[in-house]
Backbone as a chain_set.jsonl record, in Angstrom:
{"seq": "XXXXXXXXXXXXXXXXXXXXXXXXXXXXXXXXXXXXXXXXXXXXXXXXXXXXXXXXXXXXXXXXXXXXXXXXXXXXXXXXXXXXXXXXXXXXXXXXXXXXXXXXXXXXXXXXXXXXXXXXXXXXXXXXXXXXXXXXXXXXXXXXXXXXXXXXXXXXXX", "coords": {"N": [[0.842, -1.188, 0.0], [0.088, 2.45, -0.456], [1.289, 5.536, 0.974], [-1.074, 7.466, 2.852], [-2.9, 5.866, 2.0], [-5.988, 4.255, 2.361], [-8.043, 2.348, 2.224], [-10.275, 3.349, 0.37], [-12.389, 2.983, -1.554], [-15.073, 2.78, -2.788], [-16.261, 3.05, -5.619], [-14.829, 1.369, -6.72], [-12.56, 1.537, -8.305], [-9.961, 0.699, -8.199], [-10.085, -1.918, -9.221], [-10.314, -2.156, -12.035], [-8.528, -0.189, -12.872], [-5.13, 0.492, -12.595], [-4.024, 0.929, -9.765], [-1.06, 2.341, -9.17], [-1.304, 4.092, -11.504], [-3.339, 5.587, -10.548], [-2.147, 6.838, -8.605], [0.025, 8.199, -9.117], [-1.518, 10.155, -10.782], [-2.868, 11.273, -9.092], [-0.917, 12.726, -7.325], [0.269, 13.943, -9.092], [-1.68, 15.612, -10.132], [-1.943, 17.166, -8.019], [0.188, 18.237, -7.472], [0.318, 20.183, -9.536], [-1.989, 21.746, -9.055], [-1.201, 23.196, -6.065], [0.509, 24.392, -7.371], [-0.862, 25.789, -9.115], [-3.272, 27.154, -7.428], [-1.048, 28.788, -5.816], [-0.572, 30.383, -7.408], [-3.013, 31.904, -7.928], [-3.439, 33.544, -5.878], [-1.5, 35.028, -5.444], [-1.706, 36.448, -7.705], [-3.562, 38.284, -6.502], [-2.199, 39.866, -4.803], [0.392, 40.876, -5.841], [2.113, 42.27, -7.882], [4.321, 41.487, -10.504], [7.273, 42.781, -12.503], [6.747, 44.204, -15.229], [4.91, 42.244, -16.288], [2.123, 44.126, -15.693], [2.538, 45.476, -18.158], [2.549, 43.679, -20.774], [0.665, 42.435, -20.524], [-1.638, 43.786, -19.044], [-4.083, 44.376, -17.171], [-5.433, 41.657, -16.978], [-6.815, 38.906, -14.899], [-6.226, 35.558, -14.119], [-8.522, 33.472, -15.623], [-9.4, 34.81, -17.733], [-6.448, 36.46, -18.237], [-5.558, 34.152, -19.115], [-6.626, 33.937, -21.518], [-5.867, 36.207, -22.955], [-3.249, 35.311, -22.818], [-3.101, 33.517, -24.793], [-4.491, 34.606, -27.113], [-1.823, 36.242, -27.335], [-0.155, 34.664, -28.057], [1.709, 33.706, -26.029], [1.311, 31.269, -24.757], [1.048, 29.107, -26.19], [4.089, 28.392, -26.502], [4.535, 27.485, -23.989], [2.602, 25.312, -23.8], [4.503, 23.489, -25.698], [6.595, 23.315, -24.578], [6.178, 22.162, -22.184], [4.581, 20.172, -22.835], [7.139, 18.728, -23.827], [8.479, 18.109, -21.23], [6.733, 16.672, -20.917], [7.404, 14.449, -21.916], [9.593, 12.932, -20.331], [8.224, 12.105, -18.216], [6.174, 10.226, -18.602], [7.565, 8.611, -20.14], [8.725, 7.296, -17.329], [6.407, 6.974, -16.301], [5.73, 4.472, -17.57], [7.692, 2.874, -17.122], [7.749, 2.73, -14.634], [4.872, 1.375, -14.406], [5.093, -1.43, -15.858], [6.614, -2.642, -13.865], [9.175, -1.842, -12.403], [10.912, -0.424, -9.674], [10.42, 1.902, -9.078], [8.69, 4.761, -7.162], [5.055, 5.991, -7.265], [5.379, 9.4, -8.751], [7.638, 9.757, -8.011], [10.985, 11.215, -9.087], [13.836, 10.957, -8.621], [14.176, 13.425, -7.864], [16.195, 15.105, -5.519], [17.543, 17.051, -3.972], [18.057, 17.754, -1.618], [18.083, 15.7, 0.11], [16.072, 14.392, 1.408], [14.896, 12.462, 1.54], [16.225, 10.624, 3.352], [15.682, 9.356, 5.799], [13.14, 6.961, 5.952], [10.971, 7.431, 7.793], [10.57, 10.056, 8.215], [10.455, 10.474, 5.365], [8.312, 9.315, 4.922], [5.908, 10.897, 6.059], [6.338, 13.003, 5.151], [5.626, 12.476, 2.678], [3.41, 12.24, 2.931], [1.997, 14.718, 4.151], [2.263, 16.286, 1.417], [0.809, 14.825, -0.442], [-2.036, 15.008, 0.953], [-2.249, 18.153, 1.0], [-2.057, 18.321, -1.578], [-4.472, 17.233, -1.85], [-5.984, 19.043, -0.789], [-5.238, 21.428, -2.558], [-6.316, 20.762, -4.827], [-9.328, 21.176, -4.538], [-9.34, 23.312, -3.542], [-8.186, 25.062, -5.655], [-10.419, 24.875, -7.413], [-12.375, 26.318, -6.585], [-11.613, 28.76, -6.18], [-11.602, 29.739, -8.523], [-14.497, 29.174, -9.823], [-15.257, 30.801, -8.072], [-14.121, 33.019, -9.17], [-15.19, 32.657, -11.53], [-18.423, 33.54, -11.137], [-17.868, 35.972, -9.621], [-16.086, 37.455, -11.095], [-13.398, 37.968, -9.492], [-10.558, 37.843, -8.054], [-9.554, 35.48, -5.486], [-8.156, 36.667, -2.703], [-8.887, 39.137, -3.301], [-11.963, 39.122, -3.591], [-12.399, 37.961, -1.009], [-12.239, 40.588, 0.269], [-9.872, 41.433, 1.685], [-8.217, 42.721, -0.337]], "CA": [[0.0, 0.0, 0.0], [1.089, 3.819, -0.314], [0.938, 6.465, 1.774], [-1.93, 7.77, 2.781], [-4.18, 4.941, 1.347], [-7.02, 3.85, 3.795], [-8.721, 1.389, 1.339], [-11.535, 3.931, 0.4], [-12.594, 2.837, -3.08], [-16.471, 2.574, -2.729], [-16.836, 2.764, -6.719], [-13.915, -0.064, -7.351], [-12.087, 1.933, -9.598], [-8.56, -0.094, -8.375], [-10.381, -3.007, -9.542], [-10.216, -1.582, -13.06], [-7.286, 0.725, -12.783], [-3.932, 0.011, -11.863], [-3.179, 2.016, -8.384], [-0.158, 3.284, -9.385], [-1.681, 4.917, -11.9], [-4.06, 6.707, -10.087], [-1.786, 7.39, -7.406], [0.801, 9.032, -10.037], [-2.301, 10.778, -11.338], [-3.649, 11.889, -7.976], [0.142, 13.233, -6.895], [0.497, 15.251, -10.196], [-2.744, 16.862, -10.248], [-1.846, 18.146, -6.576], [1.289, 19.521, -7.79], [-0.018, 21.277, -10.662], [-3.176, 22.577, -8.629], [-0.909, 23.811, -5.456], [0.867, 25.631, -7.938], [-2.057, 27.203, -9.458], [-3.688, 28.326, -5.71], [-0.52, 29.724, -4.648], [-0.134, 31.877, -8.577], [-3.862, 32.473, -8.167], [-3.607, 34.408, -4.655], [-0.487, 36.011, -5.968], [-2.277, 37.766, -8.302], [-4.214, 39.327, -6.197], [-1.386, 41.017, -4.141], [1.363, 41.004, -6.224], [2.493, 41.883, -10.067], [5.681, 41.416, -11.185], [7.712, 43.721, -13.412], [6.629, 43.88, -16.5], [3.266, 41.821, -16.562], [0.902, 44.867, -16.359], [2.777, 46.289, -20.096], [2.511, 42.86, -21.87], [-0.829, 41.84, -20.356], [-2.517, 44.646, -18.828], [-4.848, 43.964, -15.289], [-5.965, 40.316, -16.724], [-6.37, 37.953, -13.839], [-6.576, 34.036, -13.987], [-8.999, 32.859, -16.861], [-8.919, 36.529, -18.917], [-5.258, 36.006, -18.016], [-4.813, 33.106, -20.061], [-7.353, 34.217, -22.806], [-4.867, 37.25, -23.354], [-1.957, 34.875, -23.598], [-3.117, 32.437, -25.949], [-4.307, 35.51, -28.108], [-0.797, 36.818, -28.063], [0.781, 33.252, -28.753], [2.06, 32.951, -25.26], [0.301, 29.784, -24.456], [1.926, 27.66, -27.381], [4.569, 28.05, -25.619], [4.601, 26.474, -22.621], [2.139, 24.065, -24.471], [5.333, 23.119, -26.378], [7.436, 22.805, -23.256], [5.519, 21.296, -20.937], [4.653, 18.52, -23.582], [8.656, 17.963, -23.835], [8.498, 17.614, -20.121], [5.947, 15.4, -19.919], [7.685, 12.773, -22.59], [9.923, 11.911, -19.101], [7.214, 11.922, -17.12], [5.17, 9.316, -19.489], [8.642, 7.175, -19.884], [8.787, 7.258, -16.284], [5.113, 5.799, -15.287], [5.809, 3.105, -18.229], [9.094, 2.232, -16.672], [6.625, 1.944, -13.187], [4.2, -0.105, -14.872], [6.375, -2.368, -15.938], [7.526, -3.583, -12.894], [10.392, -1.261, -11.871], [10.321, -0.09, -8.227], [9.716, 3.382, -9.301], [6.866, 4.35, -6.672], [4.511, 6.864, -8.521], [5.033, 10.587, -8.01], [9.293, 10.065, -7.46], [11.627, 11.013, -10.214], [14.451, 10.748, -8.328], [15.178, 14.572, -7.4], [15.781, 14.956, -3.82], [18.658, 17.416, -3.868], [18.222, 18.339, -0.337], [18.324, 14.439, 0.887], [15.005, 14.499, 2.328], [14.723, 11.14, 1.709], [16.987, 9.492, 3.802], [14.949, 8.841, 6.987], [12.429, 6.892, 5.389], [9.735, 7.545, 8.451], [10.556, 11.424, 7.755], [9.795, 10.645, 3.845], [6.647, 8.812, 4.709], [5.301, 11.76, 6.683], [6.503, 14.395, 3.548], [4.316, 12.118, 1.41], [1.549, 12.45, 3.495], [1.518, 16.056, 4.213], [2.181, 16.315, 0.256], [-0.885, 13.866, -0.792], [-3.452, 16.043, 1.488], [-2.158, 19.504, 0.582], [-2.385, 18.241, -3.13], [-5.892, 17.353, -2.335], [-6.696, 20.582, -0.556], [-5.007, 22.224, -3.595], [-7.212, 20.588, -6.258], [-10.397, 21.556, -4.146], [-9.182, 25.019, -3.494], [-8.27, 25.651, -6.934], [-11.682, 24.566, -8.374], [-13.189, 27.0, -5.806], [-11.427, 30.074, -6.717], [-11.98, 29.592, -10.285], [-15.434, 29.244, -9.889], [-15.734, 32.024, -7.75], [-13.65, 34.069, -10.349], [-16.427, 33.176, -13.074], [-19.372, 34.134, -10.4], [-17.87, 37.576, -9.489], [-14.889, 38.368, -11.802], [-12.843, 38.683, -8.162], [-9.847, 36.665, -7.163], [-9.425, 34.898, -3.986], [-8.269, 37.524, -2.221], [-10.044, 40.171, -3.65], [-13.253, 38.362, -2.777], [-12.119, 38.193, 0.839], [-12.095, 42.212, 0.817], [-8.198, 41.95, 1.833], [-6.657, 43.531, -1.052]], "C": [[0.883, 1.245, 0.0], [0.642, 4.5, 0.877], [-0.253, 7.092, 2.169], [-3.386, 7.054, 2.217], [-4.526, 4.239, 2.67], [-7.826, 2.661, 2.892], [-9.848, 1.749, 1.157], [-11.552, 4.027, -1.167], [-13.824, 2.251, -3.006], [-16.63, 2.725, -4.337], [-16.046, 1.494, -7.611], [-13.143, 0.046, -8.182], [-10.474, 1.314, -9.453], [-8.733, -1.336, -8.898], [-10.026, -3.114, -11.285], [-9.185, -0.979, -13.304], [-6.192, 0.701, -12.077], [-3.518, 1.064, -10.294], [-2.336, 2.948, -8.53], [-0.354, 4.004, -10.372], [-2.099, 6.093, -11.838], [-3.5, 6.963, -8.979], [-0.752, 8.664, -8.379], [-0.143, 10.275, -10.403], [-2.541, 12.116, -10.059], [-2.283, 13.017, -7.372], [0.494, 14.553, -8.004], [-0.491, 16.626, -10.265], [-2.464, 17.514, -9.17], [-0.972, 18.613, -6.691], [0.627, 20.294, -8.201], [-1.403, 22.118, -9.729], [-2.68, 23.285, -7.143], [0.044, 24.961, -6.107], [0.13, 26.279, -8.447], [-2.901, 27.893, -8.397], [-2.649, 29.284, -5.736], [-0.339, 30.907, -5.94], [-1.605, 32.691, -8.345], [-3.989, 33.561, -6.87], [-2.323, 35.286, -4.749], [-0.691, 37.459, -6.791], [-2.728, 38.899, -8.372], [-3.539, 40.351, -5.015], [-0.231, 41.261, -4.465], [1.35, 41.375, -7.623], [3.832, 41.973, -10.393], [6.301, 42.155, -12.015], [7.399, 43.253, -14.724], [5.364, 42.996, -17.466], [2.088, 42.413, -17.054], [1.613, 45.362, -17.388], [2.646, 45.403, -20.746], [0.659, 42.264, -21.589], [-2.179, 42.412, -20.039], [-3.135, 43.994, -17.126], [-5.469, 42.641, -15.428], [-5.563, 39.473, -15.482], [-6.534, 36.514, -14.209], [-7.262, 33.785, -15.212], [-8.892, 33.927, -17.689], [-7.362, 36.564, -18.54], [-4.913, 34.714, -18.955], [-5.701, 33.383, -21.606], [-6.046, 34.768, -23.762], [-3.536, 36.463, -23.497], [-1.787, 33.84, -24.605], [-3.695, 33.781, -27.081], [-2.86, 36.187, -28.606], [0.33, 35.754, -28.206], [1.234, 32.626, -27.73], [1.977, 31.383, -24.986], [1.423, 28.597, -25.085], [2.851, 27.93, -26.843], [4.483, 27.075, -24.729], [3.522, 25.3, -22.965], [3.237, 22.807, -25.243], [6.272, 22.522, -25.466], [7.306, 22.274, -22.462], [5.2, 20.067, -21.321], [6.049, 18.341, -23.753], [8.859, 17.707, -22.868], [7.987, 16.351, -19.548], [6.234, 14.46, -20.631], [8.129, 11.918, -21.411], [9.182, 11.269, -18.278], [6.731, 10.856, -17.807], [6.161, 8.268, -19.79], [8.911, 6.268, -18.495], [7.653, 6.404, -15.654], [5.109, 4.75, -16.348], [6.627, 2.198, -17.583], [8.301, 1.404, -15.428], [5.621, 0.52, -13.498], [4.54, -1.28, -15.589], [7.046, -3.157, -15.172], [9.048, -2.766, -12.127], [10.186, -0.734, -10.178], [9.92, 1.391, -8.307], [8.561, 3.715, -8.234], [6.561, 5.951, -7.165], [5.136, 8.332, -7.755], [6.826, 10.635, -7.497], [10.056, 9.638, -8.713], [12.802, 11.233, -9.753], [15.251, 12.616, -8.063], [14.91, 14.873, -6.151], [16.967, 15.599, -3.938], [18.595, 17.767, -2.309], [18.794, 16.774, 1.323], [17.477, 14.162, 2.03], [14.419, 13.099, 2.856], [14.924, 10.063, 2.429], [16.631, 9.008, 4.998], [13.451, 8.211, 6.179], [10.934, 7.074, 6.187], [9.592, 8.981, 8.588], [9.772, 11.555, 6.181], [8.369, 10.226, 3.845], [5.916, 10.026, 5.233], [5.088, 13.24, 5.827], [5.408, 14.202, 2.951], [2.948, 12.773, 1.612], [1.233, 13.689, 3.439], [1.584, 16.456, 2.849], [0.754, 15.553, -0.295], [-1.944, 14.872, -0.441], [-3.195, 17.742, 1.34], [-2.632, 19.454, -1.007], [-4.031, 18.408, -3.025], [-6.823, 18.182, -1.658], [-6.43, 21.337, -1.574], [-5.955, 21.952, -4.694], [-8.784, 20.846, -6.083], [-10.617, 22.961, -4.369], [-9.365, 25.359, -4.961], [-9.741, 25.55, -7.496], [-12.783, 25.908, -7.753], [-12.921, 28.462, -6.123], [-11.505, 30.654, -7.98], [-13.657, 30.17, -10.395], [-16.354, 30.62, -9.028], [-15.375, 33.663, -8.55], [-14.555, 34.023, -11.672], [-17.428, 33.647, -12.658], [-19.269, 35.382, -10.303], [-16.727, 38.109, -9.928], [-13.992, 38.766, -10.394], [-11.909, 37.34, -8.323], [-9.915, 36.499, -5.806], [-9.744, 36.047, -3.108], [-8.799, 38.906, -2.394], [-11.845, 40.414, -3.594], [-13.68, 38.37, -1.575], [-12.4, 39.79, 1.131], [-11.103, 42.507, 1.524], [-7.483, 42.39, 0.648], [-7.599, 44.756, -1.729]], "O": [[2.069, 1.245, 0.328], [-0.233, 4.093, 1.641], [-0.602, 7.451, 1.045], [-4.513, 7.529, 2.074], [-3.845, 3.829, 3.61], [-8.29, 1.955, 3.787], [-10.745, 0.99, 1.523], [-10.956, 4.843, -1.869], [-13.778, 1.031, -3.167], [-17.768, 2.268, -4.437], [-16.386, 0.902, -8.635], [-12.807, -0.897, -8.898], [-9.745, 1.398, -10.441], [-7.717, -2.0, -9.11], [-9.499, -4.136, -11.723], [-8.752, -1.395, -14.379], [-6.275, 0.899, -10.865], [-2.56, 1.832, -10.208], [-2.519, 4.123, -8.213], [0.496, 4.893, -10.393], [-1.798, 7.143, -12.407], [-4.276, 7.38, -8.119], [-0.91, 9.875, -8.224], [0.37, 11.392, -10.347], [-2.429, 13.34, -10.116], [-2.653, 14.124, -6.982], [0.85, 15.709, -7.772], [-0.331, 17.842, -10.371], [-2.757, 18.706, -9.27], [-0.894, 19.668, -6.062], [0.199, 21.2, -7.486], [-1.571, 23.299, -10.031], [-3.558, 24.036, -6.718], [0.302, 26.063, -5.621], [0.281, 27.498, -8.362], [-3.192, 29.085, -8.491], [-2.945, 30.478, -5.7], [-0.047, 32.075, -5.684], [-1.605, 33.913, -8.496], [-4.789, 34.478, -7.055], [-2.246, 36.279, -4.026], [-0.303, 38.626, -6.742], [-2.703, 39.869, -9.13], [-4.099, 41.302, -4.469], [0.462, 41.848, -3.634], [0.624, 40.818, -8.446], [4.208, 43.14, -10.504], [5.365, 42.367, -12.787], [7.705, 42.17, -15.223], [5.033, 43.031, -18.651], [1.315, 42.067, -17.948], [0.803, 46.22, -17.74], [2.527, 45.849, -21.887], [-0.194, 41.844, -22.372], [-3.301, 42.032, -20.374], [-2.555, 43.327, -16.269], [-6.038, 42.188, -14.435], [-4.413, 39.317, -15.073], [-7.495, 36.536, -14.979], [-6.467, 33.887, -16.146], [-8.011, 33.777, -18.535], [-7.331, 37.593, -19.214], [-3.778, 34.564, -19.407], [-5.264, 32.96, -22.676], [-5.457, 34.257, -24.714], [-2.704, 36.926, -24.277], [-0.758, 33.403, -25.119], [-3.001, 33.76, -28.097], [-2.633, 36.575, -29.752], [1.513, 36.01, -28.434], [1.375, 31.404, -27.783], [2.882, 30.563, -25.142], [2.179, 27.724, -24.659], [2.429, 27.462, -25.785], [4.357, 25.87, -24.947], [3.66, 24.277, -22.294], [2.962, 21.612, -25.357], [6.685, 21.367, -25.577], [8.239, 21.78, -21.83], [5.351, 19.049, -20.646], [6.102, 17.12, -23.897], [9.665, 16.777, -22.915], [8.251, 15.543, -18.658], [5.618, 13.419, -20.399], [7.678, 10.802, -21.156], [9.36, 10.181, -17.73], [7.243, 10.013, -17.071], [5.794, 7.094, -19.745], [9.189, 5.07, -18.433], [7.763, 5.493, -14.834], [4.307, 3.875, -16.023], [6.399, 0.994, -17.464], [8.187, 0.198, -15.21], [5.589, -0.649, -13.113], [3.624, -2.097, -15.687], [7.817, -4.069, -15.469], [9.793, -3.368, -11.353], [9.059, -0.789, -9.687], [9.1, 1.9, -7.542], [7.521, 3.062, -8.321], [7.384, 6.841, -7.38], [5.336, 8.428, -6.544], [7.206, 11.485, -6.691], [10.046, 8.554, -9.295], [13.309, 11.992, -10.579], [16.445, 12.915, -8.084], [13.791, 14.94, -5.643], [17.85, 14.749, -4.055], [19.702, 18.205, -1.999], [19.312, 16.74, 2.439], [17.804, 13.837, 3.172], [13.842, 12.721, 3.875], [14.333, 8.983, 2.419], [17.344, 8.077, 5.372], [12.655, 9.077, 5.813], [9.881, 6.938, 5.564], [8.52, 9.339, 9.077], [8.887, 12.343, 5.848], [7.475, 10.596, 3.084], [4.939, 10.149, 4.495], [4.223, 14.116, 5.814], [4.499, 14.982, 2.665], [2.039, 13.368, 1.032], [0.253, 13.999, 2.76], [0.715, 17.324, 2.766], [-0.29, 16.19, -0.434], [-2.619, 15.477, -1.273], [-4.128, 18.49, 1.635], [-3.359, 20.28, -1.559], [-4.745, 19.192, -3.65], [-8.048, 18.172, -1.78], [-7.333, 22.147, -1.781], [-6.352, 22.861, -5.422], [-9.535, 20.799, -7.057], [-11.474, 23.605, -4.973], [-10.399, 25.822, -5.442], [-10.053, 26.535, -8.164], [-13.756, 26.338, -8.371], [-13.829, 29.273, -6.306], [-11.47, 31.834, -8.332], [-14.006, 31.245, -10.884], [-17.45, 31.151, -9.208], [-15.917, 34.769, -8.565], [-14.682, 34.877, -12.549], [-17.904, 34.41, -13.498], [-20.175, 36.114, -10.701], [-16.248, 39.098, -9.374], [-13.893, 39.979, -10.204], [-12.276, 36.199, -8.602], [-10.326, 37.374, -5.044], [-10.855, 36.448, -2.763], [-9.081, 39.64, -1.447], [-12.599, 41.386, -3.57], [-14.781, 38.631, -1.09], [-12.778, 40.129, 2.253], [-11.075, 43.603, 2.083], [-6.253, 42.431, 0.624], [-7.066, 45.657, -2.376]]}, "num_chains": 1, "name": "protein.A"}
């Protein structure tokens, strides 16, 4: 078993779907969605040099409109698919039989790893931040198509 697994699969979908799949799956989306909380509350108290002259005051979804109109986008569409060839060699290599466990591509420059009842406890607090991040995010989105407001601008702190 992994980290954080309680054996809560009331629709059976490991019965059907390899685990490490959807654990790889479940670990990625909580990256990618704690990095979009923490850019989306950024937005609303920060701008960076040079943002408002290429983009103007777009926030979050009018924020990405405006950069796929000015080509941005393809970009990092381009780069992020060359990223994710490793990533996609990587969960073959897993399913396959390698010890690979999902969600570890072997960068640990800090050597966080090496207590492995320290790494189990990373996981964990990683796993449930992911899946407060993929809640959150869906929430500030949706409150950004309700009242055109980010997060914090919603709150009436900024």
């Amino acid at each position: 078993t992994y980290v954080g697994d309680i054996g809560f699969d009331p629709l059976g979908f490991t019965n059907v779907i390899d685990l490490k799949w959807l654990r790889e799956a479940e670990i990625k989306h909580g990256r990618v969605c704690m990095l979009a909380a923490t850019g989306m509350i950024v937005q609303d108290v920060a701008t960076f040099p040079g943002v408002g002259k290429t983009f103007g005051a777009a926030k979050m979804t009018e924020l990405h409109d405006v950069a796929v109109k000015m080509g941005a986008m393809q970009q990092l569409l381009v780069w992020l698919g060359f990223l994710e060839i490793f990533g996609f060699v990587a969960i073959v290599q897993m399913l396959q039989g390698s010890d690979r466990q999902p969600g570890d591509f072997g960068f640990d420059p800090l050597n966080c790893g090496a207590d492995p009842d320290t790494l189990a406890r990373r996981q964990l607090v990683e796993l449930k931040n992911g899946r407060l991040a993929m809640i959150a995010t869906g929430g500030m989105l949706h409150v950004y198509f309700f009242t055109g407001k980010g997060p914090i601008e919603f709150l009436g702190l900024a």
